[in-house]
N, C-alpha and C positions, 0 to 999 in steps of 0.2 A: 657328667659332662657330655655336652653334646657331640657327635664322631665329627660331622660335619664341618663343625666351625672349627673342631679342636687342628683338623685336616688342613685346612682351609690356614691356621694359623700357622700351623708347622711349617706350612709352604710360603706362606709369607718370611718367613723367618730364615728362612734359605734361599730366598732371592734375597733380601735386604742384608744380613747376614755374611753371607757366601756368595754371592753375587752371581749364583745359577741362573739359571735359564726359567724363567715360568712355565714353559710347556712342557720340562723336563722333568723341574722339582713337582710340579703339579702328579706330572705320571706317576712319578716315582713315588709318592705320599698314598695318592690315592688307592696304587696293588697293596703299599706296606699296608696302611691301617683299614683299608676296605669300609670306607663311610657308604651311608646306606643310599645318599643321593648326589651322586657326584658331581652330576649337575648343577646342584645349589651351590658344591664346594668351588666347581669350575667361574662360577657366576659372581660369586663374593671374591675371589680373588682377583679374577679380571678385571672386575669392578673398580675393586682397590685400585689395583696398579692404574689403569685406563686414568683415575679421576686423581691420582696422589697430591697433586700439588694444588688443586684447587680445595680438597678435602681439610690439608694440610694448612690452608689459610683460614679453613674454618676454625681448626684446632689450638693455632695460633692468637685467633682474638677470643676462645673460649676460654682457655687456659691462662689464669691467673700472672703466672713469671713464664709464659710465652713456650712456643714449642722447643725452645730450647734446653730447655728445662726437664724434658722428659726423655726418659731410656726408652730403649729399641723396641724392650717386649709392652709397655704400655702402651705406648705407640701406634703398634701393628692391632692391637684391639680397638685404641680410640679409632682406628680408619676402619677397623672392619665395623665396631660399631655404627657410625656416621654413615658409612656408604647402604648398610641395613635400614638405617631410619628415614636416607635419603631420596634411598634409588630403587628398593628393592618391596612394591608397594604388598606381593605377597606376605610378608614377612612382619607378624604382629609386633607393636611396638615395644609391647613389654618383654616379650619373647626379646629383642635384640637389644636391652637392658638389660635383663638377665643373663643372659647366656653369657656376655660379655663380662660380668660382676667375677662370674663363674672361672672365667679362661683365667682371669685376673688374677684372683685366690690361687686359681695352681702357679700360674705362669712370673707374675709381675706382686709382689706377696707386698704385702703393706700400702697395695694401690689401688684396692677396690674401692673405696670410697672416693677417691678422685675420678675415677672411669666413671664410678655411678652418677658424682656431680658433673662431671662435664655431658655425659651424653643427657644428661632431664636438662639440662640449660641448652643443648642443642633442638630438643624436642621442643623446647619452648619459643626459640629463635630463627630455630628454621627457616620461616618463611618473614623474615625480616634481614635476615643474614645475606649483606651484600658483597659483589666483588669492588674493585678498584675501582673511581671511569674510567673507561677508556679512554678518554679525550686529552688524560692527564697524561699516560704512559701505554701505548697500544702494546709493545710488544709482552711487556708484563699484564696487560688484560689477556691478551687474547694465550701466553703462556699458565695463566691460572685458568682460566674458563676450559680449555681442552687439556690442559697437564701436559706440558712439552717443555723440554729446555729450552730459555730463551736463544742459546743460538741456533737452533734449529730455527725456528722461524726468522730469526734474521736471514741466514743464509735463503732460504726459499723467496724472501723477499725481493731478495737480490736480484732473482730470475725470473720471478711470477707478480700478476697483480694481487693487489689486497684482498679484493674477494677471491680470486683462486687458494690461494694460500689458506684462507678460511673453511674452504670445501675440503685442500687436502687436510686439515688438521682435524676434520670432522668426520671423513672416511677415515681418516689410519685410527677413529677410536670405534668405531662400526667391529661387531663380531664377524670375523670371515667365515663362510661356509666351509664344510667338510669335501673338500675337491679331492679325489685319487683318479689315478689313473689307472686305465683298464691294462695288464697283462697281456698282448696279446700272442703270449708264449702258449698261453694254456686257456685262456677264451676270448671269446666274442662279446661284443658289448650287449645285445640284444642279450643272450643268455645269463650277463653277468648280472644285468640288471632285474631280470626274472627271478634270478637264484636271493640277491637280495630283500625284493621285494616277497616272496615266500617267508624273509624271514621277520618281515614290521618292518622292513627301512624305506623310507620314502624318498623315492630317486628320482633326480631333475639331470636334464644336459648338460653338459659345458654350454659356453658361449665362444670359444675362442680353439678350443684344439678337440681333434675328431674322440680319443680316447679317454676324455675326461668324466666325468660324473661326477654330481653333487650330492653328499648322501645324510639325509637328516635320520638322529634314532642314537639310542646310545649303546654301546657295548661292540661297535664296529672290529674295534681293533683285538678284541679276541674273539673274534668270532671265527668259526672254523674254516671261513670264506678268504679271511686273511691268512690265517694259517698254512692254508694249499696257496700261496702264494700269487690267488689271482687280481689282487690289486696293490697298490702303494698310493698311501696319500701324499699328495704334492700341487701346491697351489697354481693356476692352468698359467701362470707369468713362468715360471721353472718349465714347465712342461716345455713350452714354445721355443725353451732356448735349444732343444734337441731336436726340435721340428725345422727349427731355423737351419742348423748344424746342417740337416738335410743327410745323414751316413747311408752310407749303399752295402748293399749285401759284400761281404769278403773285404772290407775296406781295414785299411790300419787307423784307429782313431787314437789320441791321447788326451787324455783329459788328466792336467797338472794343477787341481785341487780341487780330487775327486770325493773328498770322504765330506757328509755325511754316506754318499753315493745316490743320492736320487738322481742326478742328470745323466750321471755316468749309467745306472740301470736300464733308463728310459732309452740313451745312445743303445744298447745292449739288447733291447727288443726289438726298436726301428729295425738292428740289422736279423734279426728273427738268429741269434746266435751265432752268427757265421762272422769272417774276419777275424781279427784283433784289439780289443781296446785296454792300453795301457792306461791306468786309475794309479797316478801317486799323489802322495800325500804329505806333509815334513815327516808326521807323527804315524808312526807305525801302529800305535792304538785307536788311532781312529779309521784306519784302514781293514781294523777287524770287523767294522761296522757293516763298511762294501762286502766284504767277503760274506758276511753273516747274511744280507739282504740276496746279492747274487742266489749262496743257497737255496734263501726259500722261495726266490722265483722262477728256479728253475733254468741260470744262466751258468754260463758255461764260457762264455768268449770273455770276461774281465781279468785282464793278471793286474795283481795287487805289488807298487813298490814304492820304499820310503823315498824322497828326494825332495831336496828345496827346491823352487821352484824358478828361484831368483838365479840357478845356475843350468850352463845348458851340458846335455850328457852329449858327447861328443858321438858316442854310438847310435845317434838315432835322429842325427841332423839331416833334413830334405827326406826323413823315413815316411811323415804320416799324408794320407788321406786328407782325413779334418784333425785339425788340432782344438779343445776346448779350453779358454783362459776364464773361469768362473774363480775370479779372485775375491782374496777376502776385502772386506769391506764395513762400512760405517752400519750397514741394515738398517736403512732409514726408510725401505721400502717394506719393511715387514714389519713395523711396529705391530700391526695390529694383531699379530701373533705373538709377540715379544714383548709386552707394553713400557718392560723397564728397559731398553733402548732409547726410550723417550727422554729419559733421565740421567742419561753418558755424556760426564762429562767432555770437553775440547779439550784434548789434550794434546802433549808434544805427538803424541802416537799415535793421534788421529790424523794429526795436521803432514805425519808422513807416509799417512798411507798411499796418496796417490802417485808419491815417489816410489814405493812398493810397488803397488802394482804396476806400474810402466816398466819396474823393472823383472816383473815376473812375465810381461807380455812382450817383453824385446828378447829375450832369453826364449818361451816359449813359440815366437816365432820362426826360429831357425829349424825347427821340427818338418814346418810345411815344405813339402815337397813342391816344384815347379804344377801350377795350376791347381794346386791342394785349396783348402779352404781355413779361414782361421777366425774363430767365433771370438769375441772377449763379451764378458758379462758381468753385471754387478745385482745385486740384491739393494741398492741403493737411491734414491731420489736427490743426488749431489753431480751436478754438473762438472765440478772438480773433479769425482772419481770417475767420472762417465767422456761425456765428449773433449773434457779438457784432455783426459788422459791420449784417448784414440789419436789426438789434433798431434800432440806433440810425437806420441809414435809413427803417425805417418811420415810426420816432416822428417825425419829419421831414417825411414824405411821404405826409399822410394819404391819398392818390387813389390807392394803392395798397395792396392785399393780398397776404395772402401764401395762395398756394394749395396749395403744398407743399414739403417740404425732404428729403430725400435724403442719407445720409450712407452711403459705401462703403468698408468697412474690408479691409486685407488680410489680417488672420486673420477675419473675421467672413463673407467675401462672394469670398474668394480674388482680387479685383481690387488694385490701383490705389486707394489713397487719395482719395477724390473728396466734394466738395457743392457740392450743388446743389439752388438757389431758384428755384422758378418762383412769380412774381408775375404780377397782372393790374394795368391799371387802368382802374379805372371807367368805365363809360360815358357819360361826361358831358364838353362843350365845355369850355375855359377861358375864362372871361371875354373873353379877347384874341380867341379862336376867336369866339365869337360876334358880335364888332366892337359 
């Protein structure tokens, strides 16, 4: 059996499954079974996910008593098949007949012969195999032609024109480049990129923040350049929210939903170590993540603590510098690292996020200090969680302005979906301050 696809399958079966994360399950499969081209395995996955539901219409009028008809694990081979005979013109045809026949007999036992019939009817149909028209149901066209839940493109419709809406849905299936950011605890960009390129990696600029870099080549991430802790990958839309922040040497910063920790690391060098930044998190286990990154870059100013974020600690109200509110959110701006975010359901718990986050960003306000600064941000392309939310905390919160808003599109700006509000507030005591 081939390592590749077997890899490739496993990880499918743990995002669909287990409802993991693709960039996770993918890691995490790839160090277990060490396939010989990770690349391929990276490729055929992404593929998958990026094209699921327009794949999934093809499989549907292949298949005899329809896709519903079929379990999970034959499934995840008809789409890895399909997407191989589709999209992947490397990849011989019989090679992605077979190999698939293969996975089947281990994986899905008494259904190789349906795998093998449906993908020769596919090879046969291919290029006759149509979608919907358009003209009949657009949001259903254009949700099978890119693979997106229909109300995602409702909702973008709502704010954007038709062709816009078509450009983002066509950038968030675009492979994003490999962006980190430079360390500049322990080098220089010129050097960093020298030390790189010594080693095969082909290294391009940012476009948008001075410390980024783009780095093509495979094995970055154990490579001993990362191990001395002189870069962190993170797409240049996250970067710019710490650049926005603006922290000054010796400052108190709080960043109240800091764990994975990349923004809160990035706040963490701006200040070259010096000051304060409080990083809490609800989940105490995902706060071992910040501490573990701190380590190996060499940081020293983050203290790590559990707290909701939706509550204010009374010890530390009018304490910070800058305050950072990176709440969670829908991730409709990061599909194209994510791709099964495409496929998240609306549910009651989406539809209250924005009540969430207003309530983590009226709480996290009482932090800033008289003429402090206070960022909120989302990983999101939803106007709801974005200026709706700010609108309603202002009218609320008159002791704060808004001094600018920032919205990062990926077909407009080639990043990462991003906004972000940087707020001041006034320079003036509260009553209580002044006793």
């Amino acid at each position: 059996m081939d390592a590749n696809r077997k890899t490739a399958y496993l990880t499918l079966v743990d995002v669909e499954a287990k409802r993991a994360y693709s960039n996770l399950a993918l890691n995490h499969k790839i160090a277990l079974t060490k396939p010989s081209s990770p690349a391929f395995v990276r490729e055929l996955v992404y593929g998958v996910l990026e094209n699921k539901l327009k794949i999934d219409y093809y499989i549907d009028t292949l298949v005899k008593n329809g896709i519903g008809s079929l379990k999970n694990p034959e499934l995840i081979i008809l789409r890895m098949g399909i997407y191989q005979l589709g999209y992947m013109d490397s990849v011989p045809e019989y090679a992605a007949v077979n190999e698939s026949v293969v996975l089947a007999k281990k994986y899905s036992k008494g259904k190789a012969g349906l795998i093998n019939g449906v993908l020769r009817e596919y090879q046969n149909r291919k290029i006759s195999l149509r979608l919907p028209e358009r003209d009949l149901d657009e949001i259903r066209f254009l949700s099978l032609k890119y693979s997106y839940a229909p109300w995602i493109i409702e909702l973008w419709m709502k704010y954007y024109s038709k062709e816009f809406v078509e450009e983002l849905l066509a950038a968030g299936n675009r492979r994003p480049p490999m962006t980190v950011r430079i360390n500049w605890l322990k080098i220089i960009k010129e050097d960093l990129i020298d030390a790189l390129e010594e080693r095969g990696f082909r290294v391009t600029n940012g476009t948008i923040c001075q410390n980024a870099i783009n780095v093509k080549g495979s094995g970055l991430l154990s490579s001993d350049l990362y191990e001395m802790g002189l870069f962190t990958p993170q797409d240049e839309s996250s970067m710019l929210v710490a650049e926005k922040l603006d922290p000054k040497h010796g400052d108190l910063v709080m960043d109240v939903c800091a764990a994975p920790g990349g923004k809160t690391t990035a706040i963490a060098e701006r200040m070259n170590n010096t000051g304060r930044i409080i990083a809490s998190d609800i989940y105490r286990r995902k706060l071992d993540q910040v501490d573990r990154e701190a380590k190996r870059l060499g940081i020293t100013n983050i203290e790590t603590r559990s707290w909701d974020a939706t509550r204010v600690d009374s010890t530390m109200v009018q304490k910070a510098d800058k305050v950072l509110v990176d709440v969670p959110c829908s991730g409709l701006g990061v599909m194209r690292r994510k791709p099964e975010i495409k496929y998240k359901e609306y549910t009651d718990e989406m539809q209250l996020l924005p009540k969430k986050q207003l309530a983590i960003l009226s709480a996290s306000s009482s932090y800033v200090k008289p003429g402090g600064t206070l960022v909120y941000s989302t990983c999101t392309i939803n106007p709801e969680e974005n200026e709706r939310v700010i609108g309603e905390f202002l009218k609320k919160n008159s002791k704060f302005e808004k001094v600018e808003r920032t919205l990062l599109l990926p077909n407009v700006n080639g990043t990462d979906g991003f906004f972000i509000c940087i707020m001041k507030r006034e320079d003036v005591l509260d009553e209580v301050e002044r006793g």
